[in-house]
C-alpha positions as CSV (number, residue, x, y, z in Angstrom):
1,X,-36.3,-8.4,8.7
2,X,-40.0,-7.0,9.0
3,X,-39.4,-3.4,10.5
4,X,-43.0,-3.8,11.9
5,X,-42.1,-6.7,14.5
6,X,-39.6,-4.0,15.8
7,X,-42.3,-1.5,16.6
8,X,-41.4,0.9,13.2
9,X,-44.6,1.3,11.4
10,X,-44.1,4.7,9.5
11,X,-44.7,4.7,5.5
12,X,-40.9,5.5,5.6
13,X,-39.6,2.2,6.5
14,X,-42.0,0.5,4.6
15,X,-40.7,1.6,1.6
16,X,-37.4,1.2,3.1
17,X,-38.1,-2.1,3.7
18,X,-39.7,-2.7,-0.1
19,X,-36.4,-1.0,-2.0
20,X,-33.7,-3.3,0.2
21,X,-35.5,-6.7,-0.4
22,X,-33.9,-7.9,-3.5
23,X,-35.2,-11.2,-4.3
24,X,-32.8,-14.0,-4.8
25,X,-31.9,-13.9,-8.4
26,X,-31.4,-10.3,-8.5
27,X,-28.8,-10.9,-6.2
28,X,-26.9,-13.3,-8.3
29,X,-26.8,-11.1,-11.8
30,X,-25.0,-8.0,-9.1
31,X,-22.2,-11.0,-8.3
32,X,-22.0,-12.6,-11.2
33,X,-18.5,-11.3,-13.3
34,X,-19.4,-9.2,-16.5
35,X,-18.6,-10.8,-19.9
36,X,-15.7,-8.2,-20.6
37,X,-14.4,-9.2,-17.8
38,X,-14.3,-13.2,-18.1
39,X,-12.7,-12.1,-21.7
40,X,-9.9,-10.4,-20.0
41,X,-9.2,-12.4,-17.2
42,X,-9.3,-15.7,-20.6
43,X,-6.6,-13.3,-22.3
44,X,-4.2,-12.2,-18.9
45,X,-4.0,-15.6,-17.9
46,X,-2.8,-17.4,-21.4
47,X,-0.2,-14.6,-21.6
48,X,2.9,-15.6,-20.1
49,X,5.6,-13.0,-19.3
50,X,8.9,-13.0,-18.0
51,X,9.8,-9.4,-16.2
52,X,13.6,-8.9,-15.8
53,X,15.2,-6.0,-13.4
54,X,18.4,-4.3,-14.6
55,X,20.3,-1.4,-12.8
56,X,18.8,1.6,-15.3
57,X,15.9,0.0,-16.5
58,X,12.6,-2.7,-16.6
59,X,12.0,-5.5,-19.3
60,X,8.9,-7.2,-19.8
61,X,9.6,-9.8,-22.5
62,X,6.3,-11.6,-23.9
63,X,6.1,-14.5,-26.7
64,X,4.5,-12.9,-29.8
65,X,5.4,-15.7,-32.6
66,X,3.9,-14.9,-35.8
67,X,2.7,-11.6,-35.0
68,X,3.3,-8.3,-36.6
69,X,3.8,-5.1,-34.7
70,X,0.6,-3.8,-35.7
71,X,-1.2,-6.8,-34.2
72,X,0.7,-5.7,-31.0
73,X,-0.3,-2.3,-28.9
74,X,2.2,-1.5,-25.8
75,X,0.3,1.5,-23.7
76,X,0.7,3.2,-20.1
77,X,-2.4,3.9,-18.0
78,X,-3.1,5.6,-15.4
79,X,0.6,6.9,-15.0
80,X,1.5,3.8,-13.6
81,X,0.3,1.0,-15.5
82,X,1.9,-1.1,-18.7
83,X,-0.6,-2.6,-21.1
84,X,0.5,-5.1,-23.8
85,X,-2.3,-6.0,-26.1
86,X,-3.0,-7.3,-29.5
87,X,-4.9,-9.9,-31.4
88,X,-4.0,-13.1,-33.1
89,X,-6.0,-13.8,-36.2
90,X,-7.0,-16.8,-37.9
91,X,-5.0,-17.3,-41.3
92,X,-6.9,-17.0,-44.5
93,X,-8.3,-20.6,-46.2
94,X,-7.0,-21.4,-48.7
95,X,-9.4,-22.7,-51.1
96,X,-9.6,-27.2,-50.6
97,X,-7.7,-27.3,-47.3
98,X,-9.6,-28.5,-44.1
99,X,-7.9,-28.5,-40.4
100,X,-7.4,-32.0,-39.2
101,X,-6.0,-30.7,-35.9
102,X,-6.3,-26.6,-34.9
103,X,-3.8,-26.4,-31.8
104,X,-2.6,-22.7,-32.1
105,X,-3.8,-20.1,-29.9
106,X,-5.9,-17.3,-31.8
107,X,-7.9,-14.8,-30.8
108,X,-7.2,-11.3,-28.3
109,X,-4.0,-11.5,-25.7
110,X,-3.3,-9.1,-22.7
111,X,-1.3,-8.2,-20.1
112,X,-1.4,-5.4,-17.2
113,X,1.9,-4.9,-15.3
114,X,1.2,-2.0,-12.7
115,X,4.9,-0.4,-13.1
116,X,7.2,0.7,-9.7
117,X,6.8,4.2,-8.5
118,X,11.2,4.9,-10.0
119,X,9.7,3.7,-13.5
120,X,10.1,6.4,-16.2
121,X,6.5,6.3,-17.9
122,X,8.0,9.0,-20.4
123,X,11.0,6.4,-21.7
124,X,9.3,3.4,-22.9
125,X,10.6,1.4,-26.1
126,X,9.3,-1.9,-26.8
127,X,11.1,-4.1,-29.9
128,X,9.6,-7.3,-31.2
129,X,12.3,-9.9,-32.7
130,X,12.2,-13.4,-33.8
131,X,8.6,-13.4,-32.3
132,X,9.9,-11.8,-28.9
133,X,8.3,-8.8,-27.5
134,X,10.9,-6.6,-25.4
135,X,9.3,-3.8,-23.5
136,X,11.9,-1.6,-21.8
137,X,10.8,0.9,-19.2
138,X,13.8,3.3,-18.2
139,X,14.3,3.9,-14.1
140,X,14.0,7.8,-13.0
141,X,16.9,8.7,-11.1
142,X,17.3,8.6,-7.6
143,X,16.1,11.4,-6.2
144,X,19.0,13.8,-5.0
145,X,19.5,13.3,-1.1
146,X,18.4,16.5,0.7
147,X,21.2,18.7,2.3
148,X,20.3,20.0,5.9
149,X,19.2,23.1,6.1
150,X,21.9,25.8,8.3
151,X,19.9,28.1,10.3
152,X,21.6,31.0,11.7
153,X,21.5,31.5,15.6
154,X,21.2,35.4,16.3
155,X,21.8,36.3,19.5
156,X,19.6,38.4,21.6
């Protein structure tokens, strides 16, 4: 919009005017996703997770075949949210062999499981066997109903 068909001719919506029009491929590069972010989103959505409910606890249970557990990273951020993480790495060459067929999945996994607000962030184990990651997050307790308060009548 040109402020000066609207009557506004001061140098203060000029420059106004100047500093909001972005030209069209500006615009694009401010919508366009960040590479970090295209990584992630590549590594959530080829991690699939089962998450399982049980009266004292939470259990996320991910497919790790192959993997040891210092390939695998299990952290809580923000308070309230589990991260499982890792990397799968390509094996070593041996010397003479060539792929005919590379099928396996290599390369960085993750998954972000924002946790319920009874999850205990301070009890969390996670176990990895026969290429099965088990992360168990312990519930808090319910909290204790509150008793009524007896307020004494005094008379007057």
């Amino acid at each position: 919009m040109d402020f000066r068909l609207a009557g506004f001719d001061s140098p203060l919506f000029a420059t106004l005017h100047h500093l909001m029009d972005v030209p069209d491929d500006a615009d694009k590069s401010f919508n366009a996703p960040t590479r970090t972010y295209v990584r992630d989103a590549r590594a959530m959505a080829a991690t699939p997770a089962d998450v399982k409910e049980y009266p004292g606890s939470y259990a996320f249970v991910v497919d790790m075949p192959g993997l040891k557990s210092g390939d695998i990273k299990v952290q809580v951020e923000d308070d309230n949210v589990l991260v499982i993480s890792g990397e799968r790495k390509r094996e070593e060459e041996k010397e003479g062999a060539k792929y005919l067929r590379m099928e396996r999945r290599i390369g960085k996994f993750m998954r972000k499981f924002t946790l319920p607000e009874n999850a205990n962030t301070e009890a969390v184990s996670a176990v990895c066997h026969d290429g099965v990651l088990t992360v168990t997050v312990e519930k808090l307790p319910p909290p204790e109903p509150k008793k009524p308060k007896t307020v004494e009548v005094k008379v007057a």
